[in-house]
C-alpha positions, 0 to 999 in steps of 0.5 A: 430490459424487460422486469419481472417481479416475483417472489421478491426477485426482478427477472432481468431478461438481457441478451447475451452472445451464444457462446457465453451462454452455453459456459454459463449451462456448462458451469451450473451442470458442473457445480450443480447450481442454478443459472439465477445464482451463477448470474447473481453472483457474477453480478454481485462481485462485478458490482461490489468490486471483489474480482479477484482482478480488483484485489489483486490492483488494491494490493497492488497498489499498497504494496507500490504507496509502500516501496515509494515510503521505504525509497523515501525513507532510505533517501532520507536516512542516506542524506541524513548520514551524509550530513553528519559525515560532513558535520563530522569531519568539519568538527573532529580534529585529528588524532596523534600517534601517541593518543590513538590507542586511548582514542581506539578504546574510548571509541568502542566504549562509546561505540557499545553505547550507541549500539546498546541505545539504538537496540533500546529505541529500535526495541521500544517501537520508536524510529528516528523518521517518527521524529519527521513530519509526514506529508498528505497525499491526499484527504480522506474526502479525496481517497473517498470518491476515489474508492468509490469510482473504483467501486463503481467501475468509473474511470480514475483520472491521473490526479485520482490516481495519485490521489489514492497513494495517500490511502495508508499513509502511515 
């Protein structure tokens, strides 16, 4: 490409095929803006990675790292009850005829209690699966030279893609 300097701007001198050419006239006599700030700012958003395309991916992508969070999360909790179902039954003997009622109004006692607790931890922002260690996906050096290949349109290998599912890990 042929540079020229001037006022402090370079003037690129590309080719481009007719058709594109004649949008580009067509958007600058409909909006009133030059063909320079047309370009640049095609420019500007295809390098800086703002296309509406690539945000669209981003969100995109942190909306998938969170559906596989919450489908770990609900295995997790279902194994969890299951376990304590199985403890459970292991643990609790039967109850006679004579005692169920005593058992019944003892039960939702102890029923409003829990409730009454779990409403208190739920309220205060703590959550049973805090408590669990939270594995990496990836370290920040990793997401870094992921994001910036995406930012400079290289290609992402498969490892790099998997790598930035760990960006927002929370």
């Amino acid at each position: 490409m042929k540079k020229t300097v001037r006022r402090g701007r370079v003037r690129l001198l590309p080719y481009v095929p007719a058709e594109l050419c004649e949008r580009v006239v067509s958007v600058c006599a409909s909006s009133g803006v030059t063909e320079s700030a047309v370009v640049e700012a095609a420019l500007r958003q295809y390098l800086d990675g703002t296309s509406d395309r690539t945000l669209l991916f981003r969100r995109l992508d942190r909306l998938g790292r969170a559906v596989e969070r919450d489908h770990r999360d609900l295995e997790l909790l279902t194994e969890t009850f299951a376990v304590f179902m199985r403890l459970w039954f292991a643990h609790t003997p039967s109850i006679p005829e004579d005692g169920k009622h005593a058992a019944r109004m003892t039960a939702e006692s102890r029923y409003r209690q829990f409730v009454q607790h779990v409403a208190e931890q739920f309220s205060g922002g703590r959550r049973f699966l805090d408590d669990l260690p939270h594995e990496a996906l990836a370290d920040d050096l990793e997401l870094n030279a992921a994001a910036d290949a995406g930012r400079h349109g290289e290609e992402t290998t498969e490892r790099d893609r998997d790598d930035s599912l760990g960006e927002e890990k929370v």
